[in-house]
C-alpha positions in Angstrom: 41.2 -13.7 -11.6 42.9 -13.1 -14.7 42.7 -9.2 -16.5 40.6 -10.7 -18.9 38.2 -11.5 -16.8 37.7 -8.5 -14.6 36.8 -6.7 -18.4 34.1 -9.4 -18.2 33.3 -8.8 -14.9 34.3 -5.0 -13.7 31.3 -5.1 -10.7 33.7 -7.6 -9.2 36.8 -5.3 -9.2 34.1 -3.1 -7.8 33.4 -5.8 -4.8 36.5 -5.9 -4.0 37.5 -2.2 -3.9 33.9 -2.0 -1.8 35.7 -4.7 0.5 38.9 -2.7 1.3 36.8 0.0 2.0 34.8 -1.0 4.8 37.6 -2.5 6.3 38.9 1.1 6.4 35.6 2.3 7.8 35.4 -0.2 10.2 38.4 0.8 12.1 37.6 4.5 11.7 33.8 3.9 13.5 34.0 1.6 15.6 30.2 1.5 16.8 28.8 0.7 13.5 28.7 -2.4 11.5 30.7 -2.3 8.8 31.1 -5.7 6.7 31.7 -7.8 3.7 31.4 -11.4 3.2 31.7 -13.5 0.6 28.3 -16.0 0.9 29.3 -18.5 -2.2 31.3 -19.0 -4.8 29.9 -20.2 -8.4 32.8 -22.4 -10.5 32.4 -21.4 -13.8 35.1 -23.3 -16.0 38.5 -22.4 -14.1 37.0 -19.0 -12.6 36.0 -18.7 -9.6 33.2 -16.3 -9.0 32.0 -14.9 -5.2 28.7 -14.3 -4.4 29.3 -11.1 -2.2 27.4 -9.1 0.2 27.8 -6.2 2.2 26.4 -5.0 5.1 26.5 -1.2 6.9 24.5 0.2 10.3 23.4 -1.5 13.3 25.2 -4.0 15.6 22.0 -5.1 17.3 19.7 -7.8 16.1 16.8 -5.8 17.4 16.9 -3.2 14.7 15.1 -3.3 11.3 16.5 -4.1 7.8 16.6 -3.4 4.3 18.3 -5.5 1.8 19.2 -4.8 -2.0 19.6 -7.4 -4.3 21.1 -7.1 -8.0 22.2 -9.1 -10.8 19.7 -12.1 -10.4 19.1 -12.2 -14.1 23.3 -11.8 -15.6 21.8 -10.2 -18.6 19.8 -7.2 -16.3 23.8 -6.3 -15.1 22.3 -2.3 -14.8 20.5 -3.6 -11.3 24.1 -4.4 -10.2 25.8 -1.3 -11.4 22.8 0.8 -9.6 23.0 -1.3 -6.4 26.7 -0.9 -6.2 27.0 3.1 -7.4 24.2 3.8 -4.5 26.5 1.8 -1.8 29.8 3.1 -2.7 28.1 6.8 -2.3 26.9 5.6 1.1 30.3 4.8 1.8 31.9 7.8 0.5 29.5 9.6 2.8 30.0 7.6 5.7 33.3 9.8 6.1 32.5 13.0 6.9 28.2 13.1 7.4 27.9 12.8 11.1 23.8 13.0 10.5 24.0 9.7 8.3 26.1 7.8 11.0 23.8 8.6 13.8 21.0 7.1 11.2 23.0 3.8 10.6 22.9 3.4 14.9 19.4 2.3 13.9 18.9 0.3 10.8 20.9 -2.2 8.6 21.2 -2.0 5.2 22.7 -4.8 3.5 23.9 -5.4 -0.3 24.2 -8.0 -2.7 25.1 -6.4 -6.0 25.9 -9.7 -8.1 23.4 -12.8 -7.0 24.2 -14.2 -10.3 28.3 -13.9 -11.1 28.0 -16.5 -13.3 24.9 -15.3 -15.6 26.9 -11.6 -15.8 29.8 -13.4 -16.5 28.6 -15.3 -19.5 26.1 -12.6 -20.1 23.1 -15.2 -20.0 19.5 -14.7 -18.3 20.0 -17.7 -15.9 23.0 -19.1 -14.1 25.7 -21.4 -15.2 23.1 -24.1 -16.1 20.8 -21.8 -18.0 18.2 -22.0 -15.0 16.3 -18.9 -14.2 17.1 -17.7 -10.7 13.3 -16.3 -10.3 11.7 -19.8 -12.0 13.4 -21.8 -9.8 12.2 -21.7 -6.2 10.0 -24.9 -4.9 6.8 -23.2 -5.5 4.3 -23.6 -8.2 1.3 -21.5 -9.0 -2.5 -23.4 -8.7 -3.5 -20.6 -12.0 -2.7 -20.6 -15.5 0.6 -18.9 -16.2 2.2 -17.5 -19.1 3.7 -20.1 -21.8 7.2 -20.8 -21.3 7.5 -17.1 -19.3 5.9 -18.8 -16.4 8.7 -21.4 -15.8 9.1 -24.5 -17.7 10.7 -27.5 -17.9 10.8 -28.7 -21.5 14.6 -27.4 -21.9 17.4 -25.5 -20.9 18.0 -24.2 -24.1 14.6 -22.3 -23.9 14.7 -19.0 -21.7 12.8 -19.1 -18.5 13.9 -22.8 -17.5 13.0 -23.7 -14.1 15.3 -26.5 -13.7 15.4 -29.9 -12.0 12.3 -30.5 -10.2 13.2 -30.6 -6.2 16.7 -29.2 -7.1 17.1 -25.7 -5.6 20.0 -23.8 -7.9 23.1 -22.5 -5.4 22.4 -19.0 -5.8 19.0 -19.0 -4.7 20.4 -21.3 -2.2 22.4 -18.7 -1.1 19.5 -16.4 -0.8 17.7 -18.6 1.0 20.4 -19.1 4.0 21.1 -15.8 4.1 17.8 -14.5 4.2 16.6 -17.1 7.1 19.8 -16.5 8.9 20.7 -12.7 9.0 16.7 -11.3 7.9 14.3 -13.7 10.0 16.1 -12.9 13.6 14.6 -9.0 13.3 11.5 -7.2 14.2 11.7 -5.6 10.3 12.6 -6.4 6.9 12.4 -4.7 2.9 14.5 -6.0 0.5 14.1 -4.4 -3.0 15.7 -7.0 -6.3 16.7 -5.0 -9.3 15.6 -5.5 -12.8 15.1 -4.6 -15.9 13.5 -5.6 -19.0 9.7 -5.0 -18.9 7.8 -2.1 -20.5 8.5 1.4 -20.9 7.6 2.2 -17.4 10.0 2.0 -14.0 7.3 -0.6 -11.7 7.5 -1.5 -8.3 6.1 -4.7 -8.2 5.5 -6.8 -4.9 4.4 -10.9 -4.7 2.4 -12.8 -5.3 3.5 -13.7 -8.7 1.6 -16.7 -8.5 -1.7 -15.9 -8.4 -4.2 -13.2 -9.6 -7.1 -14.6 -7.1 -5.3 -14.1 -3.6 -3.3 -11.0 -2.2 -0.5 -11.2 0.1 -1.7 -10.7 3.9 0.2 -7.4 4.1 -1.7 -5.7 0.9 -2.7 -3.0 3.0 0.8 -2.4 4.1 2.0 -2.1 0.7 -1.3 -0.3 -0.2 -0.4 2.1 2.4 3.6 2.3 1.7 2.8 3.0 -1.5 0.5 6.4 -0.5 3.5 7.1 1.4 6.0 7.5 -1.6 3.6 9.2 -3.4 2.8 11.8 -1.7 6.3 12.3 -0.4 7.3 12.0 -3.9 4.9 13.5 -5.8 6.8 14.0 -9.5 7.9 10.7 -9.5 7.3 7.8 -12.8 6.8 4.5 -10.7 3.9 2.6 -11.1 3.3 0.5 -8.0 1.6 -3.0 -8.3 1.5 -6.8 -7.8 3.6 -8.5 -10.5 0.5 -10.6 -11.5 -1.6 -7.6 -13.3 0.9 -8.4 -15.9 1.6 -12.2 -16.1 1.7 -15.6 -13.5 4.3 -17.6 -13.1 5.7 -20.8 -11.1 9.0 -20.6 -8.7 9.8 -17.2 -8.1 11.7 -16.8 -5.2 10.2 -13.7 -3.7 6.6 -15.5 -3.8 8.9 -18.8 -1.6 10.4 -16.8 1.0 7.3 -14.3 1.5 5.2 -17.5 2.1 8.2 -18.6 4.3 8.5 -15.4 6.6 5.0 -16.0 7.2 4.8 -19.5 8.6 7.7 -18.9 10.7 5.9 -15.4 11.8 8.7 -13.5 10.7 8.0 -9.7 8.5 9.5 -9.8 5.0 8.4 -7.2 2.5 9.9 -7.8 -0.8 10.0 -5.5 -3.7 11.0 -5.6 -7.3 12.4 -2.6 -9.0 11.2 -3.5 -12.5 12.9 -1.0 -14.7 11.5 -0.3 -18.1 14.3 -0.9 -20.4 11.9 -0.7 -23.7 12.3 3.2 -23.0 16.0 2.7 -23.6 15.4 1.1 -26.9 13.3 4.1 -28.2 16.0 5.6 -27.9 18.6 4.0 -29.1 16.9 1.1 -31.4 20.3 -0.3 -32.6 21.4 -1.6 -29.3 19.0 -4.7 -30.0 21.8 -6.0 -31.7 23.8 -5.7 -28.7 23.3 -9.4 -26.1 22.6 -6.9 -23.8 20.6 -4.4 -25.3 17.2 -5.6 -24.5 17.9 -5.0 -20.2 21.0 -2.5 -20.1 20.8 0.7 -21.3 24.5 0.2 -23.1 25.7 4.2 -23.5 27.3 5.9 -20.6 24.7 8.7 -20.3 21.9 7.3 -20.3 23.5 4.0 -18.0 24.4 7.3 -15.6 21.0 9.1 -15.9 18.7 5.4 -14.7 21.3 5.3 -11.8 20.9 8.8 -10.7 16.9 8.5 -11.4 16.5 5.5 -8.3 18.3 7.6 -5.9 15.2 8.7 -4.4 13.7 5.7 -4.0 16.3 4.1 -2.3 16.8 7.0 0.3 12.8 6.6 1.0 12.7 3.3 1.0 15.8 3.3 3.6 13.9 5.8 5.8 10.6 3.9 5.9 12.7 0.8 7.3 14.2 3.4 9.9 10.7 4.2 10.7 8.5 1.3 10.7 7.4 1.2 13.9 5.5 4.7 12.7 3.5 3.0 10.1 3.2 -0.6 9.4 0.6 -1.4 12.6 -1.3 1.6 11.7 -4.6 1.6 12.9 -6.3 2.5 8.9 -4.7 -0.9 7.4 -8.2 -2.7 7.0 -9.0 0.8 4.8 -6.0 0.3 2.5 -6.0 -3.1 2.8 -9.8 -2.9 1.1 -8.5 0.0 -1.3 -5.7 -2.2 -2.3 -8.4 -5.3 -3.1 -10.6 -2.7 -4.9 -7.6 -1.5 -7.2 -5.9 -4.7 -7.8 -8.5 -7.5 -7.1 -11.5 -6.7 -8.6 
């Protein structure tokens, strides 16, 4: 990689200072996993770009997971930057907090900051044939979905292009593999994707994105997950949902491998960290004129203040993983689970 194109691209000088690290780590503790890996790379031109992930905590196959996911969408680069400021603090910690290390003995937590080099790269929604990441996964919805924001295929030129029908694009590829490879095999799995770019609200939103009609089978789990962080974390500005209450769509990848986990009788929770960049433009109006001003929150304060604000909600979510076995076969699902279709399903 050329100088030029690490100012493109600094989260990948970032990987790659994240790499040496762990390989530091690793011969410092040896009885936790501690591990980088580069799952793809995207040719863009005469760059190369890695797809990299990076795992830290348990050995053993047996033990729960939680995986984050940034940088889906190249122009929503702020979910990157969060994903990989939160790992390189668990790293820094990971030298000297004894009480953290005894916690990793018992859950996985795995990291793939930049799904999308190639989209960062160029600083475009969808990869390096303009198809959206989260449009393009062999599922379509039976319900009316939003006009071209559902996933179409008139165009690549047009935003939210789902791409060749039957042709899975190789990032969510990627996903896919890795998910069913390193995810399936264990009793427990969260992964949280990173955005940004709707509302003026943070929303944690959870599948299906396909249909308004029919909940997930674990909506009392979520239901109840949700109670949870609230009253844990009482002062907080989420609002917890499904993604439909706002707007359908065909071929988004959460939706796929949800429906996935299930036929093969695996446990997948997957939640999207939807942040509300239109709150950043209230503030700063003039960074519409910036390509990335509608999904990144472009001055250094304020990019500093939505990293620090997640915090919280990644440590929680990290400790319900550690703890699953404490709550998600409680015996008051079927009461969430019809609280959940009273709120959302009407």
């Amino acid at each position: 990689m050329k100088s030029s194109d690490y100012k493109r691209l600094p989260e990948l000088k970032q990987c790659e200072l994240i790499n040496t690290r762990l390989k530091s780590l690793k011969k410092e503790n040896q009885s936790i996993f501690f591990k980088s890996h580069i799952l793809n790379n995207i040719i863009a031109g005469n760059v190369k770009l890695p797809i990299y992930s990076f795992s830290i905590g348990s050995m053993s196959i047996d033990s729960p997971s939680i995986t984050f996911i940034g940088g889906i969408h190249g122009l929503e680069r702020i979910g990157c930057q969060l994903i990989l400021s939160f790992l390189n603090g668990l790293i820094q910690k990971c030298y000297w907090n004894s009480v953290l290390l005894d916690s990793l003995r018992k859950i996985t937590i795995n990291f793939i900051p930049m799904a999308n080099p190639a989209g960062i790269y160029f600083k475009r929604r969808g990869n390096i044939h303009n198809v959206d990441l989260m449009r393009n996964a062999p599922i379509d919805s039976k319900e009316k979905t939003a006009w071209l924001v559902g996933g179409h295929r008139i165009s690549s030129y047009l935003p939210w292009y789902r791409g060749k029908k039957n042709v899975i694009e190789i990032e969510n590829e990627t996903i896919i593999d890795y998910v069913k490879k390193y995810l399936f095999p264990r009793p427990f799995n969260l992964i949280l994707d990173c955005h940004s770019g709707f509302g003026l609200h943070d929303r944690i939103w959870f599948p299906y994105a396909k249909s308004k009609k029919y909940p997930i089978s674990d909506i009392g789990k979520l239901f109840y997950l949700r109670k949870m962080f609230f009253l844990s974390h009482p002062h907080h500005n989420y609002i917890f949902e499904p993604q439909s209450q706002h707007y359908l769509c065909h071929g988004d990848l959460w939706d796929y491998l949800y429906d996935l986990s299930q036929s093969s009788n695996r446990i997948i929770l997957p939640l999207t960290l939807e942040m509300g960049s239109w709150a950043w433009i209230k503030k700063n109006p003039l960074q519409i004129f910036n390509s990335l001003g509608f999904f990144h929150p472009i001055k250094n304060h304020r990019i500093k203040k939505v990293i620090n604000n997640h915090n919280i909600l990644f440590n929680f979510l990290i400790d319900i993983v550690m703890n699953y076995s404490n709550w998600y076969e409680n015996s008051h699902l079927p009461l969430y689970r019809k609280k959940a279709m009273t709120k959302w399903y009407k």
